[in-house]
BATI-371031 format. One record per residue (C-alpha): residue in one letter; chain; x, y, z; residue number from 1. Coordinates in nm, 4 decimals. Example, Ala and Ser with C-alpha at 12.3 -4.5 7.8 and 13.67 -1.06 7.14 Angstrom:
<atoms>
+---------+--------+----------+----------+----------+-----+
: residuo : cadena :       c1 :       c2 :       c3 : num :
+---------+--------+----------+----------+----------+-----+
:       a :      A :   1.2300 :  -0.4500 :   0.7800 :   1 :
:       s :      A :   1.3670 :  -0.1060 :   0.7140 :   2 :
+---------+--------+----------+----------+----------+-----+
</atoms>
This chain:
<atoms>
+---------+--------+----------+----------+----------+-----+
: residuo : cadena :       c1 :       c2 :       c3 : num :
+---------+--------+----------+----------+----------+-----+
:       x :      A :   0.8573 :  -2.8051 :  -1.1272 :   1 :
:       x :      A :   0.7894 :  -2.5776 :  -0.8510 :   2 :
:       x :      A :   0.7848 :  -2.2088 :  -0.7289 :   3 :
:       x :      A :   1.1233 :  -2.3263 :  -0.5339 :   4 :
:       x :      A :   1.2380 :  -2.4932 :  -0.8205 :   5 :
:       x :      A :   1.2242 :  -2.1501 :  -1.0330 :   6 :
:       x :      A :   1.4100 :  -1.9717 :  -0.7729 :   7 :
:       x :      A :   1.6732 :  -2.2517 :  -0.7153 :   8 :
:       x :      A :   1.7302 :  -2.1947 :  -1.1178 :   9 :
:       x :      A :   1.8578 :  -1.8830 :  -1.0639 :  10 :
:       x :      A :   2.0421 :  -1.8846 :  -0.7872 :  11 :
:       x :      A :   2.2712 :  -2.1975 :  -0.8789 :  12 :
:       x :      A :   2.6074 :  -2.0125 :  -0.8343 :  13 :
:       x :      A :   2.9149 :  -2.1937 :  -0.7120 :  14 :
:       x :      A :   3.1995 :  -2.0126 :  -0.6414 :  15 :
:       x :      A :   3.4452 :  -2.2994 :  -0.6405 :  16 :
:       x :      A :   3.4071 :  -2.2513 :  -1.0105 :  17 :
:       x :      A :   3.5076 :  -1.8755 :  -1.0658 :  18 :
:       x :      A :   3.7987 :  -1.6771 :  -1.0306 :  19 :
:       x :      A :   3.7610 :  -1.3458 :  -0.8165 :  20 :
:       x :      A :   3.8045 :  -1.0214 :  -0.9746 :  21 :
:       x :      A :   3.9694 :  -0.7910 :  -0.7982 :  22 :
:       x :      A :   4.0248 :  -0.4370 :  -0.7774 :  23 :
:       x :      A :   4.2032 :  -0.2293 :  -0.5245 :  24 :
:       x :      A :   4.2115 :  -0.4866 :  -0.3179 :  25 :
:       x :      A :   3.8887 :  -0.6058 :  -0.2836 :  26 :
:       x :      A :   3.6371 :  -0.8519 :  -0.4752 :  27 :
:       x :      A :   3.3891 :  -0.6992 :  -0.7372 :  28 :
:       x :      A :   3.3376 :  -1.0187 :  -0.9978 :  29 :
:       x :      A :   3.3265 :  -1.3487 :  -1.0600 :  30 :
:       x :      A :   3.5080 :  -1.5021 :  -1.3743 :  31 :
:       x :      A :   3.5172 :  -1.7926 :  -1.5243 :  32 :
:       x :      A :   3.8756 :  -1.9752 :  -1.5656 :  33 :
:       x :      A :   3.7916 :  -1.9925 :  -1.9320 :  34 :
:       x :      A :   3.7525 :  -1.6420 :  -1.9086 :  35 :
:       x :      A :   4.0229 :  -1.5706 :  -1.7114 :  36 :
:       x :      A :   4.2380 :  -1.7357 :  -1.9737 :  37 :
:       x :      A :   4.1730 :  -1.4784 :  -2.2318 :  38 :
:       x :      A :   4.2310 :  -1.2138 :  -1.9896 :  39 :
:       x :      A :   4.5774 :  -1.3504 :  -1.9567 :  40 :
:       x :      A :   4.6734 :  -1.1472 :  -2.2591 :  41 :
:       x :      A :   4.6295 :  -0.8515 :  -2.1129 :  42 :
:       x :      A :   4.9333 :  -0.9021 :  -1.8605 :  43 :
:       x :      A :   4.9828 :  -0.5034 :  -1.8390 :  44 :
:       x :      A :   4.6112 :  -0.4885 :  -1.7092 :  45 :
:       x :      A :   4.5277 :  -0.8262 :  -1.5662 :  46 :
:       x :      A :   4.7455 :  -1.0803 :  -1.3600 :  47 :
:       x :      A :   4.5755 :  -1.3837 :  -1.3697 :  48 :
:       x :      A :   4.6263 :  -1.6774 :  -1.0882 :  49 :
:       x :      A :   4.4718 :  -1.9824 :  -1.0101 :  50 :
:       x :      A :   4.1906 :  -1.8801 :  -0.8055 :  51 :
:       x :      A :   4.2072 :  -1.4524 :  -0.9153 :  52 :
:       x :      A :   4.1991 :  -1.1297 :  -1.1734 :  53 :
:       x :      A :   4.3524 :  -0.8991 :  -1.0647 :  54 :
:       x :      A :   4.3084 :  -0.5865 :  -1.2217 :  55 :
:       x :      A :   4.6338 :  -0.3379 :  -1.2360 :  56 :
:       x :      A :   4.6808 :  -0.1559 :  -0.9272 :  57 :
:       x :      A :   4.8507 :   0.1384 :  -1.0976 :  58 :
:       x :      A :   4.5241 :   0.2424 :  -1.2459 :  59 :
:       x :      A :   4.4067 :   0.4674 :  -0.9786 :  60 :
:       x :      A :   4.0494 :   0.5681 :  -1.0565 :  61 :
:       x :      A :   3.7447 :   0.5260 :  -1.2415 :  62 :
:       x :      A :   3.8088 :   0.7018 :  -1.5273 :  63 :
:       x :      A :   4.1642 :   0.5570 :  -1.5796 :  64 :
:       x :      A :   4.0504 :   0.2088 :  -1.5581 :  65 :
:       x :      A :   3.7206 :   0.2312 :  -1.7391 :  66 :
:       x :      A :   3.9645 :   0.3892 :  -2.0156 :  67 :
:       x :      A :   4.2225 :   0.0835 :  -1.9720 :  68 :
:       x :      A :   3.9771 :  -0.2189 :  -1.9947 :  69 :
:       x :      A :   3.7520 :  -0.1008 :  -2.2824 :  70 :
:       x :      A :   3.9378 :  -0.1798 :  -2.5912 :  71 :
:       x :      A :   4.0018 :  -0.5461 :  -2.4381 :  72 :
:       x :      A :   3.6069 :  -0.5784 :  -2.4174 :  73 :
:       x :      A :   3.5999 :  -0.4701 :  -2.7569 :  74 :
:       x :      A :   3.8563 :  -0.6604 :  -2.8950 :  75 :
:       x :      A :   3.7267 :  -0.9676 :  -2.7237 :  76 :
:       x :      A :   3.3922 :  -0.8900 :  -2.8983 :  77 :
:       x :      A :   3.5094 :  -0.8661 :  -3.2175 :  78 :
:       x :      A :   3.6687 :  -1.1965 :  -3.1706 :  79 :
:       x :      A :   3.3693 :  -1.3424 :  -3.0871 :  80 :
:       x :      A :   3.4376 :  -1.4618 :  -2.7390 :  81 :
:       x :      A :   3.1809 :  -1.2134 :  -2.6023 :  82 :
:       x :      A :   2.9161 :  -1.2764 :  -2.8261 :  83 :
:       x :      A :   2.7050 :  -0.9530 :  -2.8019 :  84 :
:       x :      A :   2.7376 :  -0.5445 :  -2.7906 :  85 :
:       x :      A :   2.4588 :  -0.3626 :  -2.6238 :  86 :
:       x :      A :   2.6368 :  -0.0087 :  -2.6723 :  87 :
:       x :      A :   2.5320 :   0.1099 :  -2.2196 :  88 :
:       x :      A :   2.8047 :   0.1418 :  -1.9669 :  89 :
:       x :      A :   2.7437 :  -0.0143 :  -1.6627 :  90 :
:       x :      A :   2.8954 :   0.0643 :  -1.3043 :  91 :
:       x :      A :   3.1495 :  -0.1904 :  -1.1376 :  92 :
:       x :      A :   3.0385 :  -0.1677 :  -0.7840 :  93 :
:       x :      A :   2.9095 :  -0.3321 :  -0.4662 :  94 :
:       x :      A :   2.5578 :  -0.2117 :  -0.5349 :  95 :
:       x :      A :   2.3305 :   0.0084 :  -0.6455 :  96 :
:       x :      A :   2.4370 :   0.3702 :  -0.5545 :  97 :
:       x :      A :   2.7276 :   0.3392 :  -0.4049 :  98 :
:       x :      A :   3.0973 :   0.4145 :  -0.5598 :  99 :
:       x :      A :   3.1886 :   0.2708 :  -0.8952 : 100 :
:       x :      A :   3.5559 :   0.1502 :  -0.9232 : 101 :
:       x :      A :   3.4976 :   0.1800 :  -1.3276 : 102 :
:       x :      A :   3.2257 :   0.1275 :  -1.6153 : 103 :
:       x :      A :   3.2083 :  -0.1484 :  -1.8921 : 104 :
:       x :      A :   3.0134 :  -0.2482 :  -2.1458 : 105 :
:       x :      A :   2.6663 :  -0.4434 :  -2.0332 : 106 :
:       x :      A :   2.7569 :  -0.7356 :  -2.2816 : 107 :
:       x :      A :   3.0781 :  -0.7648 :  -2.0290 : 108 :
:       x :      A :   2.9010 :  -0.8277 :  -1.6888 : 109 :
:       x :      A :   2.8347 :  -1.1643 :  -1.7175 : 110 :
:       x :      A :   3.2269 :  -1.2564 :  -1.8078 : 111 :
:       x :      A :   3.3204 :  -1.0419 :  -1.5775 : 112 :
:       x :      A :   3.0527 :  -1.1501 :  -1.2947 : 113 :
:       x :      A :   2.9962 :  -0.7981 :  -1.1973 : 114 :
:       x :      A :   2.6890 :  -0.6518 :  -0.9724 : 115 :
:       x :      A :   2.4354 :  -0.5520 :  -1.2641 : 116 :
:       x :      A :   2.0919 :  -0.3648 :  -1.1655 : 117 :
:       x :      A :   1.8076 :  -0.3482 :  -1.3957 : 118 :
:       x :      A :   1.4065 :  -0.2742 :  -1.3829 : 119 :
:       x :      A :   1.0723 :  -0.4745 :  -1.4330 : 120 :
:       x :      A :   0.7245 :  -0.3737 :  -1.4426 : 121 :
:       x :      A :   0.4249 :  -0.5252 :  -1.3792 : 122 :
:       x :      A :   0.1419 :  -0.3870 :  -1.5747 : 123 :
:       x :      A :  -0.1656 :  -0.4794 :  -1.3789 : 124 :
:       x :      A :  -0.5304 :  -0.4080 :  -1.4386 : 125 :
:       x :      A :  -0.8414 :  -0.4452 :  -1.1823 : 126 :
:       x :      A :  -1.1072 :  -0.6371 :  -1.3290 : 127 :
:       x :      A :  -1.5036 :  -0.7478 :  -1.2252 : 128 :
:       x :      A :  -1.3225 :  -1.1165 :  -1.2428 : 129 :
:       x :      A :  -1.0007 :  -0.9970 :  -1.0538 : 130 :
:       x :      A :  -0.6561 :  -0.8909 :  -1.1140 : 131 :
:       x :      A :  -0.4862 :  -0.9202 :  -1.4504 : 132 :
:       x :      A :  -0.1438 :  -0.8648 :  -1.5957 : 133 :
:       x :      A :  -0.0288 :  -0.8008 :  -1.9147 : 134 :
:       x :      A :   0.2509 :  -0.9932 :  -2.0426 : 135 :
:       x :      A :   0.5136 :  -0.9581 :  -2.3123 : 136 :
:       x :      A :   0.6412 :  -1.2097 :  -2.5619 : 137 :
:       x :      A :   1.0199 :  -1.1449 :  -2.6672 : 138 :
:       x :      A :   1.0621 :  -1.1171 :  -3.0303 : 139 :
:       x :      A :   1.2185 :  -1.3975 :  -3.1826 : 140 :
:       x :      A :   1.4833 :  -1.2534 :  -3.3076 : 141 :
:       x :      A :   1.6689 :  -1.1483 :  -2.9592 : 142 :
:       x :      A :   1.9672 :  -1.3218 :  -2.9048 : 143 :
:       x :      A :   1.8968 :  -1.4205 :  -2.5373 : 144 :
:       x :      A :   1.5832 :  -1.5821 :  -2.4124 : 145 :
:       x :      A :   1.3466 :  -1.5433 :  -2.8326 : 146 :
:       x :      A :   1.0102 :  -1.5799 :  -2.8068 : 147 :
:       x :      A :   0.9914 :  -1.6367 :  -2.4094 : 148 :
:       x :      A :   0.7299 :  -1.4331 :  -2.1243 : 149 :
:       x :      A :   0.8680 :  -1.1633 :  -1.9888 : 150 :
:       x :      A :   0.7440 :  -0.8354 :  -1.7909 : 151 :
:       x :      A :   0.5451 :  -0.5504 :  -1.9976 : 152 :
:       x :      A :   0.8366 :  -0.3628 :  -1.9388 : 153 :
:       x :      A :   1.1973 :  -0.4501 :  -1.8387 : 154 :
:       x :      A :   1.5419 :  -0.3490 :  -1.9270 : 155 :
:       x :      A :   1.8980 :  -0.3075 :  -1.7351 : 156 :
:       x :      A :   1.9914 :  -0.0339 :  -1.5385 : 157 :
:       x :      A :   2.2425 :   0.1716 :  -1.7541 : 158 :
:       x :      A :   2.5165 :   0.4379 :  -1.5784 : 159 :
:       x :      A :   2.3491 :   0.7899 :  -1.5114 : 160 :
:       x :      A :   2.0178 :   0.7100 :  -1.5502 : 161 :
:       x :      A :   1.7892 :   0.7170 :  -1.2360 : 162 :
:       x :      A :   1.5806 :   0.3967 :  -1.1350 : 163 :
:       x :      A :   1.2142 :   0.5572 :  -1.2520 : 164 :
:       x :      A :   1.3396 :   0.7851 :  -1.5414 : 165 :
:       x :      A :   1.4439 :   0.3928 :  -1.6567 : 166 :
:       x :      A :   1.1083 :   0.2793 :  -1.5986 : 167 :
:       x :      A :   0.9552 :   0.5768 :  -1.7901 : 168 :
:       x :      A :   1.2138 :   0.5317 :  -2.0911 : 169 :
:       x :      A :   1.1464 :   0.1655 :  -2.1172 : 170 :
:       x :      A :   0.7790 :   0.1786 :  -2.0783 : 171 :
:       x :      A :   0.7882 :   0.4344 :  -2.3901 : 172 :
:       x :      A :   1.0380 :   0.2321 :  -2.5609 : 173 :
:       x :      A :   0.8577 :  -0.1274 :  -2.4854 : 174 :
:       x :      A :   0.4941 :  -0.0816 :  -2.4468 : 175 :
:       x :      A :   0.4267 :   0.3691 :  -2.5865 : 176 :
:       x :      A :   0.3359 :   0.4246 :  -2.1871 : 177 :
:       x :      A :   0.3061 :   0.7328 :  -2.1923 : 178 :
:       x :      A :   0.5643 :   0.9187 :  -1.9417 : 179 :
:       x :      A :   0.3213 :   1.1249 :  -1.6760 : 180 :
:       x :      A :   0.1304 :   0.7528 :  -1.6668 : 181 :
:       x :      A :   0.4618 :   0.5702 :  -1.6394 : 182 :
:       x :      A :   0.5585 :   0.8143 :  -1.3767 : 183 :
:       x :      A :   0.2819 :   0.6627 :  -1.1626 : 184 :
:       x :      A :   0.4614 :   0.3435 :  -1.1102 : 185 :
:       x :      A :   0.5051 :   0.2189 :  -0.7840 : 186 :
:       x :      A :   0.8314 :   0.0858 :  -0.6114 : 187 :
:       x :      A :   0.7667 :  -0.2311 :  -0.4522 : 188 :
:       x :      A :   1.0758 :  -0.3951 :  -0.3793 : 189 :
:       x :      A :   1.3866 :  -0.6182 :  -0.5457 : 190 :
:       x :      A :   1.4927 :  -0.9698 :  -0.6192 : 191 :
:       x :      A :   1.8611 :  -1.0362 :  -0.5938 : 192 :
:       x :      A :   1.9613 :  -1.3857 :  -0.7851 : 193 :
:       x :      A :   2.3486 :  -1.5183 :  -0.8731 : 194 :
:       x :      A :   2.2709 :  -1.7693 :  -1.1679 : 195 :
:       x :      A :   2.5383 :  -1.9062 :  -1.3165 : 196 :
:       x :      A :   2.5472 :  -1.9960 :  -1.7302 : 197 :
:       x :      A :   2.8138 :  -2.0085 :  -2.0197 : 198 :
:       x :      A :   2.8077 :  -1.6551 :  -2.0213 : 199 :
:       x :      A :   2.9607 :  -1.6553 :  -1.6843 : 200 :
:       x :      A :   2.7545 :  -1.5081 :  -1.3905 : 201 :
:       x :      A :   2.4735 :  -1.3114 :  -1.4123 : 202 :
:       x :      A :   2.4687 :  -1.1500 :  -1.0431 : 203 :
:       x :      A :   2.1983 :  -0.9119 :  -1.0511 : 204 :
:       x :      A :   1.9342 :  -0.7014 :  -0.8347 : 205 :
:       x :      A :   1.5886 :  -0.6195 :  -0.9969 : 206 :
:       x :      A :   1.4038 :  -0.2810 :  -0.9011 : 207 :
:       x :      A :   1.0468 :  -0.4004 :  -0.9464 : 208 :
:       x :      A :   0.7596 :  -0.1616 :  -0.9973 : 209 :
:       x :      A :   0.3696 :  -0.2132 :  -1.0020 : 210 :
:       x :      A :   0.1821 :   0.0266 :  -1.2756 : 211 :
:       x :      A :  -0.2261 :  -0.0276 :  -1.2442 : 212 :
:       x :      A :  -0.3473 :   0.0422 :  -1.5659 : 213 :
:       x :      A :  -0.6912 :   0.1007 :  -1.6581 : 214 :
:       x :      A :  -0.8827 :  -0.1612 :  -1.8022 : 215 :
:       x :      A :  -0.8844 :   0.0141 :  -2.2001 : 216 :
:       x :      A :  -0.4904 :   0.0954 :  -2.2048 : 217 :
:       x :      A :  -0.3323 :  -0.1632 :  -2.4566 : 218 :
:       x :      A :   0.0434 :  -0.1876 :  -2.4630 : 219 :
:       x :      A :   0.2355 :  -0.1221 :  -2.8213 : 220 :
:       x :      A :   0.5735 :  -0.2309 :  -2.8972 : 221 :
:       x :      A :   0.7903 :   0.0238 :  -3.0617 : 222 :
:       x :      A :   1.1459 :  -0.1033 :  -3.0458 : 223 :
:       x :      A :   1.0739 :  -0.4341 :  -3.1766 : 224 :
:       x :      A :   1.1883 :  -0.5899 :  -2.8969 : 225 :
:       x :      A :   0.8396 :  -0.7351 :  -2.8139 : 226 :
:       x :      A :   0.6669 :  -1.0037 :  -3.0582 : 227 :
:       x :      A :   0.2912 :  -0.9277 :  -2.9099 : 228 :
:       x :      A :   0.1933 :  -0.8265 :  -2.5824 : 229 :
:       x :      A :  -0.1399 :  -1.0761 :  -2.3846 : 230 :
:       x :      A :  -0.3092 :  -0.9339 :  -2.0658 : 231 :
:       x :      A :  -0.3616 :  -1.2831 :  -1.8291 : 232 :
:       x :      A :  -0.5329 :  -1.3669 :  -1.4831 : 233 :
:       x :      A :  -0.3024 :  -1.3394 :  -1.2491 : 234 :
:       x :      A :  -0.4559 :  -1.7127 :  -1.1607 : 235 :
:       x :      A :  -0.3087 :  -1.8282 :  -1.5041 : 236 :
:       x :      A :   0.0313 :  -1.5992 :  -1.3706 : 237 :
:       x :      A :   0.0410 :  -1.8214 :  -1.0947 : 238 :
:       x :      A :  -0.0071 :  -2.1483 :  -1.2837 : 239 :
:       x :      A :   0.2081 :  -2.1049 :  -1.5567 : 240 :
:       x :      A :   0.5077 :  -1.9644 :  -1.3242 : 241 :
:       x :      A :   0.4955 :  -2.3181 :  -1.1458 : 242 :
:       x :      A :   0.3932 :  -2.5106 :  -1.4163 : 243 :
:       x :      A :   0.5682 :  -2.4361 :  -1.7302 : 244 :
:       x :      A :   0.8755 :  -2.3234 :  -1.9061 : 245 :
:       x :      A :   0.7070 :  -2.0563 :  -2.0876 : 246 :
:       x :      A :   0.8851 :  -1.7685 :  -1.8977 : 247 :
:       x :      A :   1.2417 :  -1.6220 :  -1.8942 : 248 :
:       x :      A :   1.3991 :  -1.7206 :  -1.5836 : 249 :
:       x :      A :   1.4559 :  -1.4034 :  -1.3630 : 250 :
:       x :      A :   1.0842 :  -1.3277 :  -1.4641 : 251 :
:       x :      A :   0.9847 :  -1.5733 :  -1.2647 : 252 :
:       x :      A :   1.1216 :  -1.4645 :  -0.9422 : 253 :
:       x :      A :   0.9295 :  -1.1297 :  -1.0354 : 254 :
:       x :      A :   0.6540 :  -1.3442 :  -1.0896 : 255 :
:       x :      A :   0.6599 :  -1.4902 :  -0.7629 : 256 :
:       x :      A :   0.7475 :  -1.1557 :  -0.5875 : 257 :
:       x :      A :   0.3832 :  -1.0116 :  -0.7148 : 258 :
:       x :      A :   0.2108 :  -1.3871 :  -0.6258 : 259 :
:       x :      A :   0.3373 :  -1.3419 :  -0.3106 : 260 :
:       x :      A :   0.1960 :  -0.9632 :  -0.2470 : 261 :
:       x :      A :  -0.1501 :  -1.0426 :  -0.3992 : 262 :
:       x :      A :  -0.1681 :  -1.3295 :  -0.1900 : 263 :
:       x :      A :  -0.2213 :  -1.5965 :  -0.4207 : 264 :
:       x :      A :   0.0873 :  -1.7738 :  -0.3052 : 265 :
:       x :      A :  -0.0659 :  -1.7715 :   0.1017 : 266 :
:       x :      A :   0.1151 :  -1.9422 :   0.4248 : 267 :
:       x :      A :  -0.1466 :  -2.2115 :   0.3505 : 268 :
:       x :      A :   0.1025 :  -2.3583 :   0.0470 : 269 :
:       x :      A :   0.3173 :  -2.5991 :   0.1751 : 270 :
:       x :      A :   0.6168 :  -2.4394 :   0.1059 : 271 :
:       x :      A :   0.5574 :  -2.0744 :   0.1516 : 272 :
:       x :      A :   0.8035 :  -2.0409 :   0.4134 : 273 :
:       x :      A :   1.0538 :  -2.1499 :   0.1875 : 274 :
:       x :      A :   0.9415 :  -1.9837 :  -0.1113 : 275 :
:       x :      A :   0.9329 :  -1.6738 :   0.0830 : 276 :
:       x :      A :   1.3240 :  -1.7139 :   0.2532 : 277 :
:       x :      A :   1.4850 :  -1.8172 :  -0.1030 : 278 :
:       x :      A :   1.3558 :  -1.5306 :  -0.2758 : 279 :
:       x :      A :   1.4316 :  -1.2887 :  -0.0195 : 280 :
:       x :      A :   1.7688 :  -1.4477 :   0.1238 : 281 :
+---------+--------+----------+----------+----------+-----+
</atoms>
């Protein structure tokens, strides 16, 4: 494997494969003929054609057509065609910001191949021997990605919630950060990826923050959403990231992202010009 070969996994979309979804006209998903299918039921909402959704055009605004599609989301859950319920609304938009043509629930994006947003952190500490950052282990019990690396802190970017108060919430939910040191986190950038799974598409943005800790802070769980938490080289970041399987997969594009700041990934590798145009494309 490779640094490429990390981002490549997450950006393997197709769209030959997917049906658009469309609203007022214009294209704000990707779903999955499978999908699509199911939709089909729903002829008063959704008319269905060999390459489209399209969602009724007599529902004029957000509120009527957030109203409209829920109960199919939730009847589709209880079926068990989508397999999860999260309980957070998330816009349906072109990204982050900008108008919302409705809400659904999170456990819908990925059917629905919708824009999605979230948050990751990257709790580093300065050390005699260098930099270090701490890493989480997802519990075992999660239904997506058990018992694989992740961020200290990450989570998905719910409707009316601002980019940093989500960082401050998370940290105190995933690692007791407390808020006016969670507050110091620094925006550094994003990673946009379109990686395409049974699930449909996850087509997401990442916010990504940097909070430097100091070198007795120790990170505690207390949503039970983390198994333990392991503070690593960033050397052993780097080797594991291109080495091994040991992380989620959009993690490693954060991964990468950092690498690339700190300079441990340098125009010296052999592929850093690539690396650097396939994360940022």
């Amino acid at each position: 494997m490779s640094y490429l070969d990390r981002i490549q996994t997450c950006n393997n979309f197709d769209p030959t494969d997917y049906h658009g979804l469309l609203i007022d006209g214009e294209i704000y998903g990707q779903v999955q003929p499978d999908f699509a299918e199911h939709l089909r039921e729903w002829a008063e909402l959704f008319t269905v054609t060999a390459d489209a959704v399209r969602l009724n055009p007599a529902l004029l605004d957000y509120h009527e057509r957030t109203l409209a599609v829920a109960p199919v989301f939730q009847e589709l859950h209880a079926r068990g065609v989508i397999d999860s319920w999260v309980g957070e609304a998330y816009p349906v938009t072109h990204a982050f910001g900008a108008t919302a043509q409705m809400e659904v629930e999170r456990a819908a994006t990925n059917f629905l191949g919708v824009k999605s947003f979230g948050i990751h952190l990257n709790g580093l500490v300065r050390k005699a021997d260098g930099i270090h950052v701490w890493v989480a282990t997802r519990s075992r019990d999660k239904p997506f990605w058990p018992g694989k690396l992740d961020q200290m802190v990450a989570g998905g970017q719910p409707v009316g919630l601002g980019l940093l108060d989500n960082v401050v919430k998370e940290s105190q939910e995933e690692a007791n950060i407390p808020a006016a040191l969670a507050r110091q986190a620094q925006a550094v950038g994003t990673v946009s990826y379109r990686q395409a799974g049974w699930r449909g598409l996850d087509n997401s943005t990442i916010y990504i923050y940097d909070l430097w800790l100091p070198e007795d802070f120790e990170p505690e769980n207390t949503d039970g959403e983390v198994l333990q938490f392991e503070l690593l080289p960033l050397v052993e970041i780097a080797r594991m990231t291109e080495t091994t399987d040991d992380f989620k997969d959009n993690c490693n594009l954060v991964n990468i992202d950092l690498l690339l700041r700190m300079g441990v990934i340098t125009p010296q590798h052999p592929e850093y010009s690539a690396i650097h145009a396939a994360l940022t494309r």
